[in-house]
C-alpha positions in Angstrom: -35.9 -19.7 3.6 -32.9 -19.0 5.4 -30.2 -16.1 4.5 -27.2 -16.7 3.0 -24.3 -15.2 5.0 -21.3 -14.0 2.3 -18.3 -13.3 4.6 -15.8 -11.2 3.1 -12.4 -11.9 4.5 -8.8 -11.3 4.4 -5.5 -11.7 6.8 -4.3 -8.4 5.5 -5.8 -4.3 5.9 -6.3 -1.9 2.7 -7.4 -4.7 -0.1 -10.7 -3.9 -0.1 -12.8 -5.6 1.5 -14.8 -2.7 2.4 -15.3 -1.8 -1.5 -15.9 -5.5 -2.0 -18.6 -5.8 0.9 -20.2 -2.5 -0.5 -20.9 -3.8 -4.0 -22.1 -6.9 -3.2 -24.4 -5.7 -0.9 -25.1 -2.4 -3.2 -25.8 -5.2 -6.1 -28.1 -7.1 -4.0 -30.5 -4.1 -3.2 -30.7 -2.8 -6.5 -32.0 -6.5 -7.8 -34.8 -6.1 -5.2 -32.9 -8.5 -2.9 -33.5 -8.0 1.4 -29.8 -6.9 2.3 -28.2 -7.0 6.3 -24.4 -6.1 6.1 -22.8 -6.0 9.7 -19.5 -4.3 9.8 -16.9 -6.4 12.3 -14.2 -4.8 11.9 -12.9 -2.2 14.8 -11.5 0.4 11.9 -15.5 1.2 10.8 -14.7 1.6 7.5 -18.2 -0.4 6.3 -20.3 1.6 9.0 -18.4 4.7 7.8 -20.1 4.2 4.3 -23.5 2.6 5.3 -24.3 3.9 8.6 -25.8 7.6 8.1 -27.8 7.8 11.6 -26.0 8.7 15.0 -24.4 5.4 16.2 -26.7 4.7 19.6 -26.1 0.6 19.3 -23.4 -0.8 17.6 -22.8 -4.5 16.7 -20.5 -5.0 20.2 -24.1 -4.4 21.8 -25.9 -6.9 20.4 -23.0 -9.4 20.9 -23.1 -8.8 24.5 -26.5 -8.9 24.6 -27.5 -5.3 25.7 -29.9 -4.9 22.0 -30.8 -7.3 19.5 -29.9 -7.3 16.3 -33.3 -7.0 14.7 -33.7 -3.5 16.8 -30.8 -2.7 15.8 -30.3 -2.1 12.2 -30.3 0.9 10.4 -31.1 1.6 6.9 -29.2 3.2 4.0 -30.5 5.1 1.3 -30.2 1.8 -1.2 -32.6 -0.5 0.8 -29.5 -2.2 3.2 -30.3 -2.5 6.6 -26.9 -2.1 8.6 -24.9 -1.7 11.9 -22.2 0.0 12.6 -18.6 -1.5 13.9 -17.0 -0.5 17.2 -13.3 -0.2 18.3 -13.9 -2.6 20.9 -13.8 -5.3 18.3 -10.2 -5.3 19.0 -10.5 -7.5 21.3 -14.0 -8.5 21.6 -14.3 -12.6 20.5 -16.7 -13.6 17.9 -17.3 -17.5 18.6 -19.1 -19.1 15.7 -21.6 -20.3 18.0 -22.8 -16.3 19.4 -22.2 -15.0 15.7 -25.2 -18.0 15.0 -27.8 -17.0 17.5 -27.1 -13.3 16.7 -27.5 -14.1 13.1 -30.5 -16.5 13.4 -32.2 -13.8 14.4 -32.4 -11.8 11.5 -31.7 -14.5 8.9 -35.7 -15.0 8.0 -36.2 -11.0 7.6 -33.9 -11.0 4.4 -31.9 -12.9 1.2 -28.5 -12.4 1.8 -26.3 -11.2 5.2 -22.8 -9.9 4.6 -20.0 -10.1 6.8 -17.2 -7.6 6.6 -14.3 -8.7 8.7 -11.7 -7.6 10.9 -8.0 -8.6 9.2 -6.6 -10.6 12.2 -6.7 -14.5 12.4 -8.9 -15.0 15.9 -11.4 -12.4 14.5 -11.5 -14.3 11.3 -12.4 -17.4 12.6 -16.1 -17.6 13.7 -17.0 -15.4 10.6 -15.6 -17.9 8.1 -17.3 -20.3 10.3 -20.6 -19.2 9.9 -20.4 -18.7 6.5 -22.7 -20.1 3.3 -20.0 -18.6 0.6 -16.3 -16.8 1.3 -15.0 -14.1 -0.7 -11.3 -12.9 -0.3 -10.4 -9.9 -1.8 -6.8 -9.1 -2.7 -4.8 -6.2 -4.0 -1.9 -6.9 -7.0 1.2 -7.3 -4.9 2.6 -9.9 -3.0 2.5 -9.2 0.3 -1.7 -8.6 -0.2 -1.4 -11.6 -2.4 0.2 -13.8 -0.1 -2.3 -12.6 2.9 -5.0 -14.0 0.5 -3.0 -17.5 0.4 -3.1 -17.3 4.4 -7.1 -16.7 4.6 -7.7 -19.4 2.6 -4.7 -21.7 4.8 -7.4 -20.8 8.0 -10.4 -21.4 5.7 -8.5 -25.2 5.5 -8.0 -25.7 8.9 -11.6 -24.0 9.7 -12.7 -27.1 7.3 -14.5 -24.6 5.2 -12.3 -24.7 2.4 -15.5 -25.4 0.2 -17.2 -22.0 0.9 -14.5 -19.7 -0.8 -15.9 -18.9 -3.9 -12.7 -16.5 -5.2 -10.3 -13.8 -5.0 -11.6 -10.6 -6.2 -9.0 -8.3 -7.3 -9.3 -5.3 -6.2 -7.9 -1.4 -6.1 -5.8 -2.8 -9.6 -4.9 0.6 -11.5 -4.8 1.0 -14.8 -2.3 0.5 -17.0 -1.2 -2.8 -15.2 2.5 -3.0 -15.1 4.5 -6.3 -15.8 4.3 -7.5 -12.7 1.0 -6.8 -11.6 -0.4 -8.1 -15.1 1.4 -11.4 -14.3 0.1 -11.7 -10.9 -3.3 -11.4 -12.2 -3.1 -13.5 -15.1 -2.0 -16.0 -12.7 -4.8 -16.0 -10.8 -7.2 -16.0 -13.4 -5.5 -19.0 -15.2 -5.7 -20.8 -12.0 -9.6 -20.2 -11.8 -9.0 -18.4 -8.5 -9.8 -15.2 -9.3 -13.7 -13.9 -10.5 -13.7 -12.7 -13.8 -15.2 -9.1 -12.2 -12.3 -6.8 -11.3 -13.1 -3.8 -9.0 -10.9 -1.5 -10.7 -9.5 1.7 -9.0 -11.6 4.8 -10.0 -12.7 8.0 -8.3 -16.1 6.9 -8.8 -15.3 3.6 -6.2 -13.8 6.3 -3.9 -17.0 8.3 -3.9 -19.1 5.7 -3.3 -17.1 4.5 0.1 -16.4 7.8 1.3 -19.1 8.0 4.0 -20.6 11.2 2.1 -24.0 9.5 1.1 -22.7 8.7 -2.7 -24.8 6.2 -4.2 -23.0 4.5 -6.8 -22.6 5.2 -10.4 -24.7 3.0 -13.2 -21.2 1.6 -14.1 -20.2 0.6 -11.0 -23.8 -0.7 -10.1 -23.4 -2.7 -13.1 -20.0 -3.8 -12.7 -21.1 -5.2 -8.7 -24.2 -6.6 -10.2 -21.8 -9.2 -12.5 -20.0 -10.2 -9.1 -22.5 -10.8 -7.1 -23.6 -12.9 -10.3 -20.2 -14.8 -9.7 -20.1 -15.2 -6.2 -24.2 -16.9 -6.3 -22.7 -19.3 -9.1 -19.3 -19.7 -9.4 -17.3 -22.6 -8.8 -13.6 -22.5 -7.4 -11.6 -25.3 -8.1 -10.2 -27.1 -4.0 -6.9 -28.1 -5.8 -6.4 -24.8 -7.1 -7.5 -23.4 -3.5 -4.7 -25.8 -2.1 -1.6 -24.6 -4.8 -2.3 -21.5 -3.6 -2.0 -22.3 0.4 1.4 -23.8 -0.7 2.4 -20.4 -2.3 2.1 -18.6 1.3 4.1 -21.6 2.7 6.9 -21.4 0.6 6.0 -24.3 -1.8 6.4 -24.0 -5.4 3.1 -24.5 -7.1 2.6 -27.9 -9.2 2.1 -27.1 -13.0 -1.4 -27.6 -13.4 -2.9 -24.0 -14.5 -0.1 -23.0 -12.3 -0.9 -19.9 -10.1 2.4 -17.2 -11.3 2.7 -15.7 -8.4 
């Protein structure tokens, strides 16, 4: 059976989706789970925490077709097989049709593929595309908030609206202020956020600091209930729709209104 590709995606840098992409995939390994997470993004921050091994072929390779992707992956410490980024992302496309073949390839050697993404709106595209389930991460502020609304406004118009499975919060510090409280509270009453929050802790920044931490029984647990969420949880279109209207300046309708 096929892999399931999980792309993680957002219109906005610095909400972790790089934290978000690690636990999933971290979660995966650890319940015995064949793991291939390909970092697209130009900034490496993925490959900077996977990718221990000099970087001899990177995923700009494969795409050109100088190496194939089965050759090409590396493996971490945890079990995930992986492939490090290159700045030339910038500006190299990724059609949903290559991102296919390139994928096809490896998509019978393992359970689940994860897609960690570059935060600009052409790069987004054939990842969403290509996608079996979305995840959109998001920070507690509005700007980060209302870069969530916008992926899933180009997950409408990619007609793949029905992938996203949720908004993670993510990089929330305790105590929550007033604001921030409210912003999530709104998102959970909506049904638009997972229950799982990826808190901010040192022990996250260890982790996804490139310098071979594995991580800690709580966080392992804490990505196992997730992954849990993204495999069966259901996210409401209408609710997915309210919130498109909240990056376009429309006021929300007041069913489980989203506060934001």
């Amino acid at each position: 059976m096929a892999a399931e590709i999980i792309t993680i995606a957002s219109l906005k840098g610095g909400v972790g989706k790089t934290t978000t992409t690690y636990a999933l995939a971290a979660a995966a390994a650890a319940g015995g789970l064949r793991v291939v997470a390909v970092d697209l993004d130009p900034t490496g921050g993925l490959s900077n925490v996977l990718e221990k091994a000099k970087r001899t072929v990177t995923i700009v390779d494969v795409l050109r077709g100088d190496a194939s992707l089965a050759d090409a992956l590396q493996e971490h410490p945890l079990g995930i097989r992986t492939i490090p980024a290159h700045r030339s992302l910038n500006t190299e496309p990724l059609p949903e049709r290559q991102l296919h073949d390139v994928l096809d390839e490896v998509r019978e050697q393992c359970d689940i593929v994860l897609l960690d993404t570059h935060p600009h709106e052409p790069s987004l595209i054939g990842p969403m595309s290509v996608a079996n389930r979305i995840v959109i991460p998001t920070a507690l502020d509005i700007l980060s908030l209302r870069a969530a609304a916008l992926t899933v406004g180009l997950a409408q118009q990619c007609g793949v609206l029905d992938r996203i499975r949720g908004i993670v919060v993510s990089n929330a510090k305790r105590p929550l202020s007033r604001i921030t409280e409210s912003l999530l509270n709104g998102l959970t009453l909506s049904g638009l956020a997972f229950e799982t929050v990826l808190w901010y802790r040192p022990d996250w920044v260890l982790a996804t600091s490139g310098r071979g931490e594995l991580p800690s029984p709580k966080l392992l647990a804490q990505s196992k209930m997730l992954l849990r969420e993204v495999a069966t949880r259901p996210v409401s279109p209408e609710a997915l729709r309210q919130f498109i209207g909240m990056a376009q300046g429309r006021r929300p309708r007041p069913v489980a209104a989203v506060s934001l």
